[in-house]
N, CA, C and O atoms as a Tinker XYZ file with bonds, in Angstrom:
   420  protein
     1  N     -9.014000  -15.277000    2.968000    73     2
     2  CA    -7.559000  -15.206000    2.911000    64     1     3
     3  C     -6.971000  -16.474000    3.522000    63     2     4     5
     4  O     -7.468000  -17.104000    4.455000    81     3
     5  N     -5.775000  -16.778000    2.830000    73     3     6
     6  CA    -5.207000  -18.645000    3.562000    64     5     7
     7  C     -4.095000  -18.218000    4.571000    63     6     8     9
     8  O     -3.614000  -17.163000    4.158000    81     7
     9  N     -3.791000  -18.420000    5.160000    73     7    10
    10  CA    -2.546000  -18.491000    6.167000    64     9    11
    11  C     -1.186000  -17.833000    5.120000    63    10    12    13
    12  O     -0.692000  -16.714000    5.253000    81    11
    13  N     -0.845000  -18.717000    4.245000    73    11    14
    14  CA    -0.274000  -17.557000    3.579000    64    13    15
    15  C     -0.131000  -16.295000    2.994000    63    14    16    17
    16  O      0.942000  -15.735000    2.772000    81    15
    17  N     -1.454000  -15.789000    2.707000    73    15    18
    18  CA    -1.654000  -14.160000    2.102000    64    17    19
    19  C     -1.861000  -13.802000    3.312000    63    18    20    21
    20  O     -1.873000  -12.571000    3.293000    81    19
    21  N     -2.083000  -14.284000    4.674000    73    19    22
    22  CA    -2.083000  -13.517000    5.583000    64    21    23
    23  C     -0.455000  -12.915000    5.690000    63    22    24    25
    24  O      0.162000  -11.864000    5.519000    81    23
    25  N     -0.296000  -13.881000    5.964000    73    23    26
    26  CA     1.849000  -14.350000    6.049000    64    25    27
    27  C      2.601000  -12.631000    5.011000    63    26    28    29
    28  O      3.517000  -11.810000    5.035000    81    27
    29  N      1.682000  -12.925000    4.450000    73    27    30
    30  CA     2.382000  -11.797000    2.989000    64    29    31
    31  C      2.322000  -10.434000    3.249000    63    30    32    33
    32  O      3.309000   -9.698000    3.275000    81    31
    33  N      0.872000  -10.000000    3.494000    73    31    34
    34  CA     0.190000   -8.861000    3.627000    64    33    35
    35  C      1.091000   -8.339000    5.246000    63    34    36    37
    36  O      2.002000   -7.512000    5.261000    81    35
    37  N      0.622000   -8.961000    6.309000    73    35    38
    38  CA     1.974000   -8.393000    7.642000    64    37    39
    39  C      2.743000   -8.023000    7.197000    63    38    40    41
    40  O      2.933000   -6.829000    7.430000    81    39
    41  N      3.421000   -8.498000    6.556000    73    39    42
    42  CA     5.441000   -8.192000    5.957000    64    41    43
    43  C      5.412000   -7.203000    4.860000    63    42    44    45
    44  O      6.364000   -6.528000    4.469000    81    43
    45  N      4.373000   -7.203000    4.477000    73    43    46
    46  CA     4.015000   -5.860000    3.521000    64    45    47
    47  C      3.835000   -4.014000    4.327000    63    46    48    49
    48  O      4.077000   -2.907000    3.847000    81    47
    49  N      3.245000   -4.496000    5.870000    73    47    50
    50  CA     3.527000   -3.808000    6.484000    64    49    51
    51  C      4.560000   -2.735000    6.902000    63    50    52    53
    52  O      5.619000   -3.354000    6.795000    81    51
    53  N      4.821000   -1.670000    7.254000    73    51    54
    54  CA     6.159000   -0.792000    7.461000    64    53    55
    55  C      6.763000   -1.570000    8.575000    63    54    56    57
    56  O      6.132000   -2.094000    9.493000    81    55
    57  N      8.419000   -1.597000    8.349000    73    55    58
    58  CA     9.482000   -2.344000    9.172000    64    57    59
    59  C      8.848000   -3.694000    9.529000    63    58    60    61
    60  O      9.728000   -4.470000    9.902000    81    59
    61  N      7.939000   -4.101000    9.540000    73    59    62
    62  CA     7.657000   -5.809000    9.768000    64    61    63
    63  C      8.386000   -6.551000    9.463000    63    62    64    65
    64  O      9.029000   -6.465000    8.416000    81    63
    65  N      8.498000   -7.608000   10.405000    73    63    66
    66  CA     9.219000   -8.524000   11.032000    64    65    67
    67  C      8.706000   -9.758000   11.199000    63    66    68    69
    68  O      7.834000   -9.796000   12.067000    81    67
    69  N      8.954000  -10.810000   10.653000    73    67    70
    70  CA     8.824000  -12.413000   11.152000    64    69    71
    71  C      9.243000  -13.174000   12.304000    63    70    72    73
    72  O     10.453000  -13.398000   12.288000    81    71
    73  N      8.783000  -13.524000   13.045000    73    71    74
    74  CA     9.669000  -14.690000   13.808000    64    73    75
    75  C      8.908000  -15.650000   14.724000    63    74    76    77
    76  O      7.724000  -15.832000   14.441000    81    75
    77  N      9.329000  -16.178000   15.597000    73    75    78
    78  CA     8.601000  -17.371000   16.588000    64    77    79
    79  C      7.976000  -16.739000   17.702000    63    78    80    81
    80  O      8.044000  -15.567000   18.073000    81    79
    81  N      7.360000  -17.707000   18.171000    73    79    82
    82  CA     6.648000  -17.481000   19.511000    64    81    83
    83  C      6.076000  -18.748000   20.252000    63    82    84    85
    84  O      4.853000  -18.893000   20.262000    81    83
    85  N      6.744000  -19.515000   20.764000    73    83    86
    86  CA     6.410000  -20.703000   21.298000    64    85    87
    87  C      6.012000  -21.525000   19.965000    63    86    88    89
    88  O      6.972000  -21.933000   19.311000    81    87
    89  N      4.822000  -21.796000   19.517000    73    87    90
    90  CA     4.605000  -22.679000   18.675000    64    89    91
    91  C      3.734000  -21.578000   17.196000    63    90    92    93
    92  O      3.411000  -21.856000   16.041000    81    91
    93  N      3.656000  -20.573000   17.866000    73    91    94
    94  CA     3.213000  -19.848000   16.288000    64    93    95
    95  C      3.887000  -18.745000   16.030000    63    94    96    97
    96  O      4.351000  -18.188000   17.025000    81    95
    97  N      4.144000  -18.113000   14.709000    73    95    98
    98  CA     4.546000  -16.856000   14.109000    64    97    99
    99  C      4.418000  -15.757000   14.499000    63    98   100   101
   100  O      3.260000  -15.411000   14.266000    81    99
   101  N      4.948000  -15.016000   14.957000    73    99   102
   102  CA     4.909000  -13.603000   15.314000    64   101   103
   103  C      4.929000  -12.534000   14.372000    63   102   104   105
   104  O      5.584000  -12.834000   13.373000    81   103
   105  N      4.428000  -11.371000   14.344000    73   103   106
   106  CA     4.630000  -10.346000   13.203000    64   105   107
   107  C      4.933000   -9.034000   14.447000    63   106   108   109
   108  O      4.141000   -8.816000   15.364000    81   107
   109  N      5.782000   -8.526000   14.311000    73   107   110
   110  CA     6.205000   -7.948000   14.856000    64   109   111
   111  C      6.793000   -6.192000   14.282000    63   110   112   113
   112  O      7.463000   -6.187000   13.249000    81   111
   113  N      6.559000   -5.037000   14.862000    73   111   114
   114  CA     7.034000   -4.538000   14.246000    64   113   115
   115  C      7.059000   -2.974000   15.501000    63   114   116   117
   116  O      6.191000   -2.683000   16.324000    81   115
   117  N      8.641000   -2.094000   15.146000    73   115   118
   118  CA     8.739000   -1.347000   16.330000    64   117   119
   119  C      8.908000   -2.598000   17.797000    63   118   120   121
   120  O      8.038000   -2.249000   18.595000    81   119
   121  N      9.485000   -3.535000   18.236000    73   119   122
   122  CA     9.483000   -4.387000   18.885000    64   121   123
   123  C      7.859000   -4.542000   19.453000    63   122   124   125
   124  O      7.692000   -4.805000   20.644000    81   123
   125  N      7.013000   -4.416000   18.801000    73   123   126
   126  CA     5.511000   -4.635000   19.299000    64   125   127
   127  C      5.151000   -5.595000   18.514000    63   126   128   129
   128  O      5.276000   -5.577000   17.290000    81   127
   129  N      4.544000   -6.752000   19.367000    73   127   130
   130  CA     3.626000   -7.926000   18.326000    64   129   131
   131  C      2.555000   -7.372000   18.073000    63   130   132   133
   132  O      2.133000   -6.591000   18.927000    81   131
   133  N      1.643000   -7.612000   16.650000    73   131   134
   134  CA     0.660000   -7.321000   16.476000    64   133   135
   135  C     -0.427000   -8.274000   15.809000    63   134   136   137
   136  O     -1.650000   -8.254000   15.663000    81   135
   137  N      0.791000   -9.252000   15.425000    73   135   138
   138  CA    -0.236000  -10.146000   14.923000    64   137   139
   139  C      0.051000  -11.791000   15.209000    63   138   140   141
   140  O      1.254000  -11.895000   15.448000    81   139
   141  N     -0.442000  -12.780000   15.257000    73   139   142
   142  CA     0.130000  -14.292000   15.816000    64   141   143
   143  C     -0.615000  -15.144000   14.748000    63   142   144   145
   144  O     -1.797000  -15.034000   14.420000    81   143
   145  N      0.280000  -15.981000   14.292000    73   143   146
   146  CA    -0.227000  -17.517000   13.463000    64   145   147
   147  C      0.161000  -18.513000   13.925000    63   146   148   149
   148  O      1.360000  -18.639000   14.176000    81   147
   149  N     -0.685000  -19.451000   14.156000    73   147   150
   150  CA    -0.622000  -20.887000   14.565000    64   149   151
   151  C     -1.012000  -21.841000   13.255000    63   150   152   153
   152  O     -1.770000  -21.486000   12.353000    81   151
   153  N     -0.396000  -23.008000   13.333000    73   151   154
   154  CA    -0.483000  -23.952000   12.185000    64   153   155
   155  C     -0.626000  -25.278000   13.025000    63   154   156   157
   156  O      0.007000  -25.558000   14.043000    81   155
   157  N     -1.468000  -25.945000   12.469000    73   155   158
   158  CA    -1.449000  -27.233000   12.995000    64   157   159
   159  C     -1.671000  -28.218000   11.872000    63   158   160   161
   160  O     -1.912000  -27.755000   10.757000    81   159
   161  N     -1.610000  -29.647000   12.058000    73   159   162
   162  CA    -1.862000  -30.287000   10.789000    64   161   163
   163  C     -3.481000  -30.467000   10.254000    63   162   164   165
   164  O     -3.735000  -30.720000    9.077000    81   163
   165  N     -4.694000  -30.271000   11.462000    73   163   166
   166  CA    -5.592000  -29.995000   10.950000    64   165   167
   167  C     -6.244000  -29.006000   11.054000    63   166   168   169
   168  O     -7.401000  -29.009000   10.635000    81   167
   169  N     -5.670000  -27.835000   11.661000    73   167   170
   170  CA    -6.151000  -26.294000   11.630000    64   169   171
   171  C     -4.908000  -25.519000   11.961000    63   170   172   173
   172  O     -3.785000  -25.874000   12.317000    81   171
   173  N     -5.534000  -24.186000   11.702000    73   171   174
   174  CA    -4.565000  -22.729000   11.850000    64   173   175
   175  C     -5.505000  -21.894000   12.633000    63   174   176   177
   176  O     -6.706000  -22.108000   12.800000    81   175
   177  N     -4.768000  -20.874000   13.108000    73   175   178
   178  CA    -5.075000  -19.485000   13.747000    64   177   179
   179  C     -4.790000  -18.586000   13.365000    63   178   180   181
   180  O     -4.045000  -18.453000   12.394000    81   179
   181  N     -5.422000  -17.466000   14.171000    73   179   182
   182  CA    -4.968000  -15.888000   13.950000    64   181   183
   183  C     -5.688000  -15.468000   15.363000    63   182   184   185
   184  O     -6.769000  -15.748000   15.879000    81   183
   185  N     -4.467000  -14.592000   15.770000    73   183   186
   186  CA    -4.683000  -14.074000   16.700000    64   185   187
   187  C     -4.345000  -12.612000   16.435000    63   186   188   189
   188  O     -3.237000  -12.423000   15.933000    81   187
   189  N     -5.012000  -11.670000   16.652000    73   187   190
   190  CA    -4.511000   -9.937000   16.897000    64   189   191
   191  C     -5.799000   -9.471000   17.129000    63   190   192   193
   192  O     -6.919000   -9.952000   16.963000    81   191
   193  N     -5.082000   -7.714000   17.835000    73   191   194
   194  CA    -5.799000   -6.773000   18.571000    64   193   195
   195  C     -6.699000   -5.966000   17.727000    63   194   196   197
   196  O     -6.284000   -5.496000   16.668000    81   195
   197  N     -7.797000   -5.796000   18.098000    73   195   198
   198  CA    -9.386000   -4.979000   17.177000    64   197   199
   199  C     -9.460000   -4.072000   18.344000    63   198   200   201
   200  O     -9.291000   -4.422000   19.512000    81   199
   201  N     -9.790000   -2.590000   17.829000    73   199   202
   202  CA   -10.236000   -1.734000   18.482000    64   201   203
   203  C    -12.238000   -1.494000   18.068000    63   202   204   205
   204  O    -13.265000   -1.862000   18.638000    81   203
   205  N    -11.890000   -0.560000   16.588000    73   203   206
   206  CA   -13.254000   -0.299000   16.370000    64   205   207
   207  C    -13.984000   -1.567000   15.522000    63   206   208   209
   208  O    -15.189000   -1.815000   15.517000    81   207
   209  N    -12.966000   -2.267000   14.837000    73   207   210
   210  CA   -14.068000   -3.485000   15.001000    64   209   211
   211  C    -13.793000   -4.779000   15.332000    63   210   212   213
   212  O    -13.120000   -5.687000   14.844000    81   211
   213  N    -14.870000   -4.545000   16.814000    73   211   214
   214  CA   -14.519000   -5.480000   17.680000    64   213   215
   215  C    -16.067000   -6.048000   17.185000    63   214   216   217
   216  O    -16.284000   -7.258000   17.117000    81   215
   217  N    -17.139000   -4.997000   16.839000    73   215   218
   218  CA   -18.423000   -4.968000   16.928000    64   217   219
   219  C    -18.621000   -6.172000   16.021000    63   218   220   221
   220  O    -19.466000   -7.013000   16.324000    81   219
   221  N    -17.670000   -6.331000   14.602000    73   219   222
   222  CA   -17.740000   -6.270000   13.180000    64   221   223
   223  C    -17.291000   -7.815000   13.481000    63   222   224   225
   224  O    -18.200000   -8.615000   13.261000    81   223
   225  N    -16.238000   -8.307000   13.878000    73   223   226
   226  CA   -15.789000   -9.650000   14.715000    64   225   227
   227  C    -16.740000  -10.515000   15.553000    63   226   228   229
   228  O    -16.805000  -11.742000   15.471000    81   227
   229  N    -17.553000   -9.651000   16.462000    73   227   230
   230  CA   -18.475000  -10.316000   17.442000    64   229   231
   231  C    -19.458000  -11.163000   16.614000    63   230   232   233
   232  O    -19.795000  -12.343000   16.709000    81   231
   233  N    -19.915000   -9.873000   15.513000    73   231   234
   234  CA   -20.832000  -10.625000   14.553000    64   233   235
   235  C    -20.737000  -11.554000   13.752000    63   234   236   237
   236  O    -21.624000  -12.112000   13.106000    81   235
   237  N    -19.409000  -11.776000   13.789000    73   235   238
   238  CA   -18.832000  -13.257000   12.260000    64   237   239
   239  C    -18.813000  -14.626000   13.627000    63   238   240   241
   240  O    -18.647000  -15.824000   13.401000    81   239
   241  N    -19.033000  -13.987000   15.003000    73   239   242
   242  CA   -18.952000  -14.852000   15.843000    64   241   243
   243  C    -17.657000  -15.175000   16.629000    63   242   244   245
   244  O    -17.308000  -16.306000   16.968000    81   243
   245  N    -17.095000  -14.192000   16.834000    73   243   246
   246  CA   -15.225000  -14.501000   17.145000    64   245   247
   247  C    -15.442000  -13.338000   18.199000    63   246   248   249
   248  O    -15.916000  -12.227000   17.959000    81   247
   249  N    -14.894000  -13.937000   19.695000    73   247   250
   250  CA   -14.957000  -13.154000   20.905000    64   249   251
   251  C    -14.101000  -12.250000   21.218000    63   250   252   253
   252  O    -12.950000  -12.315000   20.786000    81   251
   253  N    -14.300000  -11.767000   21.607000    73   251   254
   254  CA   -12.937000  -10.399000   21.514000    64   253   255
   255  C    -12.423000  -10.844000   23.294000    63   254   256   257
   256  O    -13.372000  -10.863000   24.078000    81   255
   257  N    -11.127000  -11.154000   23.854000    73   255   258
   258  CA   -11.143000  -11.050000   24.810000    64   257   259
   259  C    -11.184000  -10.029000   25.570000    63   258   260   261
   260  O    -11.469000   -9.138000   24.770000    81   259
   261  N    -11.050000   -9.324000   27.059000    73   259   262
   262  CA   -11.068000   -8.767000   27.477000    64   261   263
   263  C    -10.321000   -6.904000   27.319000    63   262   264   265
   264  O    -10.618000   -5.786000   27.740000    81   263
   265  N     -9.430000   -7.419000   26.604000    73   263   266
   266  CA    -8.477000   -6.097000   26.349000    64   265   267
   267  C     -8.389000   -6.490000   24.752000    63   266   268   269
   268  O     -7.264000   -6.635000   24.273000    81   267
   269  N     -9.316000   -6.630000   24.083000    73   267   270
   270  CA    -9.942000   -6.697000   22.360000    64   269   271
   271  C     -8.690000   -7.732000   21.781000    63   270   272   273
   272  O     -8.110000   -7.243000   20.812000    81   271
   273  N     -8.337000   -8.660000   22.080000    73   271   274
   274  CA    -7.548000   -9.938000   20.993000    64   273   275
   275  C     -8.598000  -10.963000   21.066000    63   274   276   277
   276  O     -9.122000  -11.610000   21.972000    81   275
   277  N     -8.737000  -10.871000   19.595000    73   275   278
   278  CA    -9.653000  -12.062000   19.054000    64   277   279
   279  C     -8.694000  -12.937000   18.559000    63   278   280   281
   280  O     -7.555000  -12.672000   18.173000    81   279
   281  N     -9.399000  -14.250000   18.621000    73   279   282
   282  CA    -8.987000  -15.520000   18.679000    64   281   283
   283  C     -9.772000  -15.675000   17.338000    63   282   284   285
   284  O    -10.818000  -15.048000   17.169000    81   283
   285  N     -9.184000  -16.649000   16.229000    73   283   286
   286  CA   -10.135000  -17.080000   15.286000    64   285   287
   287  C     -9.534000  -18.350000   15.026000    63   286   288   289
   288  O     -8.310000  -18.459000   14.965000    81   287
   289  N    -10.139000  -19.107000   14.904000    73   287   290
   290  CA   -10.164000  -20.255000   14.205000    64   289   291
   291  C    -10.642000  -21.671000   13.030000    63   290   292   293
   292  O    -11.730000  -22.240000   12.956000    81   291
   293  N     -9.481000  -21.898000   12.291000    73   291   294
   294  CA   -10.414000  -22.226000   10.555000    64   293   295
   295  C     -9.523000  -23.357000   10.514000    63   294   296   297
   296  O     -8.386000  -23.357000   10.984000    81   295
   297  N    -10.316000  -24.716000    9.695000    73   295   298
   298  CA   -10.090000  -25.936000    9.613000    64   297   299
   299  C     -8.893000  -25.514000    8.683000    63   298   300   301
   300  O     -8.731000  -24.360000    8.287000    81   299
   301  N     -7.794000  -26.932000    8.275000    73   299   302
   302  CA    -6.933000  -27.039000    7.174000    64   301   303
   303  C     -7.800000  -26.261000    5.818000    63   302   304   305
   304  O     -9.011000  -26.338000    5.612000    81   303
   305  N     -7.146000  -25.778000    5.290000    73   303   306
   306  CA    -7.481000  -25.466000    3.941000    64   305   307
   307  C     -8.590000  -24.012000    4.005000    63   306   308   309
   308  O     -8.433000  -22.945000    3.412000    81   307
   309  N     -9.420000  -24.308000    4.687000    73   307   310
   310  CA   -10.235000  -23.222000    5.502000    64   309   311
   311  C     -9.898000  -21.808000    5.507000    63   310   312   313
   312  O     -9.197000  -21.473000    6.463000    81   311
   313  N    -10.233000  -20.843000    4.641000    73   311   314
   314  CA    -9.907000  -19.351000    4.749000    64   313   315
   315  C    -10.378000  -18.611000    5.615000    63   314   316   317
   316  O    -11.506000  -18.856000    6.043000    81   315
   317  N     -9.702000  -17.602000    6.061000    73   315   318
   318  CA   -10.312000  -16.611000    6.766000    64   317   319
   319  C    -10.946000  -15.398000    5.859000    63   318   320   321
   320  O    -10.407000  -14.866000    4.888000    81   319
   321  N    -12.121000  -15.124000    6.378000    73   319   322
   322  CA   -12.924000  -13.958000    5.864000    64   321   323
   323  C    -11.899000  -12.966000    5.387000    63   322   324   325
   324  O    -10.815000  -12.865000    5.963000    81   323
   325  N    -12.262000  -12.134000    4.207000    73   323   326
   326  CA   -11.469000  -11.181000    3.535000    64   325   327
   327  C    -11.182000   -9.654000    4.055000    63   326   328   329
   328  O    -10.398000   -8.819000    3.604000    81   327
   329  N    -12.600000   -9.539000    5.784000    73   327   330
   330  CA   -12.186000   -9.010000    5.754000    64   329   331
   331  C    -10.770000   -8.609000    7.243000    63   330   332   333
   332  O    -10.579000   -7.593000    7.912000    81   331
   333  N    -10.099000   -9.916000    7.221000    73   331   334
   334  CA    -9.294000  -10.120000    8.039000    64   333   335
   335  C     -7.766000   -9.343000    7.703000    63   334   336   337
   336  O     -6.793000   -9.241000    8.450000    81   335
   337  N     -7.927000   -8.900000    6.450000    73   335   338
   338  CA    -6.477000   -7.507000    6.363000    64   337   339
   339  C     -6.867000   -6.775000    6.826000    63   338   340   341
   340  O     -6.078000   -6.379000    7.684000    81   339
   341  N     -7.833000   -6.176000    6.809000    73   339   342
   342  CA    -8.081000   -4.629000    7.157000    64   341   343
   343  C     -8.159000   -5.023000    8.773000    63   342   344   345
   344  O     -8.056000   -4.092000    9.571000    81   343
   345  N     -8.332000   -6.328000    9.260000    73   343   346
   346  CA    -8.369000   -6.295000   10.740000    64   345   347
   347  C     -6.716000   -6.566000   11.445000    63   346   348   349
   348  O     -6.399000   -6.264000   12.595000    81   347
   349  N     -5.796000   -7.223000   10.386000    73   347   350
   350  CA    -4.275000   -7.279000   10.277000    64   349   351
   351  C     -3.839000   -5.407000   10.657000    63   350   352   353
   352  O     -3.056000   -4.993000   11.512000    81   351
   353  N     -4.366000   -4.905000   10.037000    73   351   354
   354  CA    -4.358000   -3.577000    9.497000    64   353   355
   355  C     -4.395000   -2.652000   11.032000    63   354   356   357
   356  O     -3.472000   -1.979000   11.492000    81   355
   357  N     -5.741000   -2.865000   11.613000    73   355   358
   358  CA    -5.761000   -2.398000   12.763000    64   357   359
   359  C     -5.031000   -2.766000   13.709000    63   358   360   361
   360  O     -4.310000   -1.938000   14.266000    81   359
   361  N     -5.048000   -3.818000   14.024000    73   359   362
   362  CA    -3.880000   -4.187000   15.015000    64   361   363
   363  C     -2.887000   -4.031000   14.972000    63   362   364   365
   364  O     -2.200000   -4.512000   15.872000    81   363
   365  N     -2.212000   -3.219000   13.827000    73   363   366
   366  CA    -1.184000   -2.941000   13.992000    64   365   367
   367  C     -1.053000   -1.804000   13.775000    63   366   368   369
   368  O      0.122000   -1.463000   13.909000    81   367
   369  N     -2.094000   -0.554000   13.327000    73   367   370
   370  CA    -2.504000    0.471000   13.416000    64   369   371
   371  C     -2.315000    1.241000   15.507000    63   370   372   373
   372  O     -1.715000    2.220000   15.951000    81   371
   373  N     -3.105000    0.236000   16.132000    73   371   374
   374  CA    -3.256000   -0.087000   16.924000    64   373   375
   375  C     -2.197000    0.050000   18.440000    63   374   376   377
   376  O     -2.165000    0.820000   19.400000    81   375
   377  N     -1.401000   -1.174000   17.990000    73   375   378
   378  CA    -0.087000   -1.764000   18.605000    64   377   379
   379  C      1.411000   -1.146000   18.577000    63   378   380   381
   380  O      2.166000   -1.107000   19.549000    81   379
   381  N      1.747000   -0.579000   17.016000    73   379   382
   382  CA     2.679000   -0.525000   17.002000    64   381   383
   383  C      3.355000    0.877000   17.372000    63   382   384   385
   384  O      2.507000    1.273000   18.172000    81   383
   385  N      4.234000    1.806000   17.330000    73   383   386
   386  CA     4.875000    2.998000   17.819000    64   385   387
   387  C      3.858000    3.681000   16.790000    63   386   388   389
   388  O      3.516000    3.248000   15.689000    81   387
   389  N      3.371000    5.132000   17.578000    73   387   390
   390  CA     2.915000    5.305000   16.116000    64   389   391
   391  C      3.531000    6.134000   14.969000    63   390   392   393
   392  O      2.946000    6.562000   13.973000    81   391
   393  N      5.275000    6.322000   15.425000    73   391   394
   394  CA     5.881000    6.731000   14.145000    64   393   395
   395  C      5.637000    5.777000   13.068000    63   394   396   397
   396  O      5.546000    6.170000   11.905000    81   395
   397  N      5.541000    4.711000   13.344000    73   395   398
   398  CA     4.969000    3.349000   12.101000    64   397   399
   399  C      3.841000    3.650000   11.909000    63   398   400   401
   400  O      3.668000    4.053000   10.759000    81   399
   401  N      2.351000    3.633000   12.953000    73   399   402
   402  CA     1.438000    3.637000   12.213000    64   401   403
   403  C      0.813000    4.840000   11.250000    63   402   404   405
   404  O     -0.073000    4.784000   10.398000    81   403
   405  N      1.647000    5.979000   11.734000    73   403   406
   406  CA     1.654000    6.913000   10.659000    64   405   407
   407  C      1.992000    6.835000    8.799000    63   406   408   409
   408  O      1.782000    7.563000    7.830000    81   407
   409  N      2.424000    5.919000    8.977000    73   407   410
   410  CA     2.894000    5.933000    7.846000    64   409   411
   411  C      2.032000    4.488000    6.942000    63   410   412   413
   412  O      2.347000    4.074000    5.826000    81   411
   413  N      1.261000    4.119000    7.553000    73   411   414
   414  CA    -0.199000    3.559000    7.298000    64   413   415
   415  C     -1.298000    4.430000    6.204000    63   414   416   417
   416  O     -2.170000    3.914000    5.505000    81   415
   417  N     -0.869000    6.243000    6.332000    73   415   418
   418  CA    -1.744000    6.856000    5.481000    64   417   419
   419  C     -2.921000    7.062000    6.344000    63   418   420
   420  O     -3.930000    7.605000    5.893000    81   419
């Protein structure tokens, strides 16, 4: 997935929300962040919270910090693994009120 279908899929999310955060994107939703993008001119990020797979992350090699936000990072042009919605997915499964994440299905 590129920085943009990430961009897409959040906001596809229930009540999601765009906006800033120092130097990267926030996705926000129920006033809870759940997900973070960084852009740079020769790389991007993703940052959000993994519960059950933290296991599934460790193994692609991406550290979960202490209270489960993984950090990932991919050169310009560089995709993130596909299966990084369904991990969009949790973190905000996760994070947000769960009158929202109910409605996840």
């Amino acid at each position: 997935m590129t920085l943009e279908e990430l961009r897409r899929y959040a906001l596809s999310l229930p009540e999601t929300t765009e906006g800033d955060s120092c130097v990267n994107r926030k996705f926000t939703a129920g006033k809870k962040n759940f997900l973070f993008l960084g852009e740079k001119p020769d790389r991007w990020d993703v940052r959000l919270k993994l519960g059950p797979s933290i296991p599934d992350a460790e193994a692609l090699g991406y550290d979960a910090g202490k209270i489960g936000w993984i950090k990932m990072e991919f050169a310009a042009g560089e995709s993130a693994p596909s299966c990084t919605a369904d991990w969009v997915r949790e973190s905000y499964a996760l994070i947000v009120p769960k009158r929202l994440s109910k409605l996840l299905g």
